[in-house]
Legacy VTK file of the C-alpha trace (Angstrom):
# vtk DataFile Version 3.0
C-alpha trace
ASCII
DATASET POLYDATA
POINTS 146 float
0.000 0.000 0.000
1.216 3.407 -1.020
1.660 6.458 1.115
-0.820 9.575 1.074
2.580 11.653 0.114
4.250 8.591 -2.251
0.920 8.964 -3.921
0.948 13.035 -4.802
5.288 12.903 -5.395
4.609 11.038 -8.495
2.151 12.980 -10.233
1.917 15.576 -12.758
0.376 18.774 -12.100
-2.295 20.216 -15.342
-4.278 22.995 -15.183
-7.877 22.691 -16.279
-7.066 23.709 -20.117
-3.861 22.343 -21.283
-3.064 22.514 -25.328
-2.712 19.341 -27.126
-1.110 18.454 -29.819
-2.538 15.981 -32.132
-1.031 14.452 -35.397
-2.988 15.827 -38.599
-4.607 18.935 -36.738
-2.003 20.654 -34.697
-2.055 22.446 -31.385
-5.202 22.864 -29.798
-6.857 23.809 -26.224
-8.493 20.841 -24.126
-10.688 20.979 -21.518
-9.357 18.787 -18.517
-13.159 16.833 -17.453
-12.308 14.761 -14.576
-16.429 14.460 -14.505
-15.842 12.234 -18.237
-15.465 8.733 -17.536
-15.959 7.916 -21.424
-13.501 8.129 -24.088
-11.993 11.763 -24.842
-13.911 13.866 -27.257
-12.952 15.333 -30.777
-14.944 18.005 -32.721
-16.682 16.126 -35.398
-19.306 17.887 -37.686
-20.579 16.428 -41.395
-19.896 13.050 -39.770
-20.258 10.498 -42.898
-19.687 6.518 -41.926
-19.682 3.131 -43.490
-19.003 -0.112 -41.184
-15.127 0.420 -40.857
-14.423 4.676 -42.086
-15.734 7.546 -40.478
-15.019 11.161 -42.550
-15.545 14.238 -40.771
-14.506 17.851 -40.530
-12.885 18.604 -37.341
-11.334 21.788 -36.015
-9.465 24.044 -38.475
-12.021 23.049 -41.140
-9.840 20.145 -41.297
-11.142 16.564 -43.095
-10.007 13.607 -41.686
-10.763 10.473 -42.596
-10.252 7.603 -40.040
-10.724 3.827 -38.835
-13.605 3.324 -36.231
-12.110 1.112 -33.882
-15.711 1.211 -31.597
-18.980 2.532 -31.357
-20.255 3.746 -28.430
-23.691 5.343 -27.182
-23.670 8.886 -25.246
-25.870 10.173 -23.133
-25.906 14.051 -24.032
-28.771 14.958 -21.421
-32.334 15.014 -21.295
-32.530 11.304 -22.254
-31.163 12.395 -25.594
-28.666 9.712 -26.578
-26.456 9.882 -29.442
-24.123 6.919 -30.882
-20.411 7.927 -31.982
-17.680 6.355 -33.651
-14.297 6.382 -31.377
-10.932 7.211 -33.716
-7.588 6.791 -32.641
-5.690 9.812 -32.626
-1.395 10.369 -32.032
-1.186 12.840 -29.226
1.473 15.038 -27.402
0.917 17.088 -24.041
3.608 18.848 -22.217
6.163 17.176 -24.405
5.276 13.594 -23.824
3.731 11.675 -26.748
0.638 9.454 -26.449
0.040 6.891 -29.459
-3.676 5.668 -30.300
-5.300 7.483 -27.785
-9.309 6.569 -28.355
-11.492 10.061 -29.034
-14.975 9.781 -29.636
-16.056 11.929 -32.723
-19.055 14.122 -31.397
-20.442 17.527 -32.553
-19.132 20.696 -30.373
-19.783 23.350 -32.517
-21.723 24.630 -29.779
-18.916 24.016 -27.238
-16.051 26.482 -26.017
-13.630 23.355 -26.066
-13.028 21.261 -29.359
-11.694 18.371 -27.247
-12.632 17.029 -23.927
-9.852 15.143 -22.052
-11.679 12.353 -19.983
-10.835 11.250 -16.805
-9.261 7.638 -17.539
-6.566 9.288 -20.051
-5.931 11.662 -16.886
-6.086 8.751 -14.587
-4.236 5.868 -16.554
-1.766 7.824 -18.916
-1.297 11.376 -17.790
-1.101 9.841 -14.183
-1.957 13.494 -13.420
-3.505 16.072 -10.728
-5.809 18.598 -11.899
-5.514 22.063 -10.442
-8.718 23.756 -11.357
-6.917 27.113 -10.718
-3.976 26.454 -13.773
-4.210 26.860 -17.314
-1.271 25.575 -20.111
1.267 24.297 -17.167
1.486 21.180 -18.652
4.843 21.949 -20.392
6.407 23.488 -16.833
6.604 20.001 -15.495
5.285 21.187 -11.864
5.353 18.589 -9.382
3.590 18.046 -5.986
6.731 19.966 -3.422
6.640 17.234 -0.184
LINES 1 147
146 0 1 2 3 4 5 6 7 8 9 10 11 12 13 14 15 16 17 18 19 20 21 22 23 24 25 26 27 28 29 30 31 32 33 34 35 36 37 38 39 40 41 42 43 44 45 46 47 48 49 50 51 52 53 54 55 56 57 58 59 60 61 62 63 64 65 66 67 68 69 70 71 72 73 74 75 76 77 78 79 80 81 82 83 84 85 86 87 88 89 90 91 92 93 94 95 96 97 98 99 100 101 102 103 104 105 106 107 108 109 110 111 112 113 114 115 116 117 118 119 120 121 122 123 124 125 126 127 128 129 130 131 132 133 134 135 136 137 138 139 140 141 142 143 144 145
């Protein structure tokens, strides 16, 4: 069993925006949502699919065309539920790279963030601390001080 302080000395610090890199859009600013225990979420409009492609126009007016590796069924409130292909996207925050990360490809034209980070990428990969108060410190490699 693992210490209260062993547990905060090994994690990262992020603020609740950090920008993200990922491969065939460029730099971009995600929302942190430690309240997201789904996949991670891409901006995904004029969303066209067949049993294995899904085409789409993401941010920058950019059209990618990608593998579905799954299909999953969202909840977007009121009983409104909504199925979406999940993509898997190359990645880099704060200089470390992330292959195949799974993003589900949802609408957010109506959203201030383009891309939800979800709390198991946080959890499992970013092995991270959110501090609600930060912004873009993910490249300052902070660390909990003992």
């Amino acid at each position: 069993m693992i210490t209260f302080k062993q547990f905060f000395i090994e994690k990262t610090i992020l603020g609740l925006e950090e920008d993200i890199s990922i491969e065939g859009i460029g730099r971009i600013r995600a929302k942190l949502d430690t309240g997201n225990g789904a996949y991670n979420v891409i901006h995904g409009e004029d969303l066209e699919m067949d049993e294995q492609t899904a085409r789409f126009t993401t941010i920058n007016n950019i059209r990618l065309e990608l593998p579905i590796e799954d299909m999953i069924t969202i909840n977007v409130g009121a009983g409104n539920k909504e199925e979406r292909p999940v993509c898997l996207f190359n990645c880099e925050i704060g200089g470390r790279s992330f292959p195949k990360i799974p993003f589900s490809v949802g609408n957010r034209g109506d959203n201030t963030h383009k891309i939800l980070i979800g709390k198991n990428f946080i959890q499992k990969q970013l092995d991270a601390l959110i501090d609600v108060g930060l912004n873009n410190v993910a490249s300052q490699n902070l660390a909990y001080d003992a």
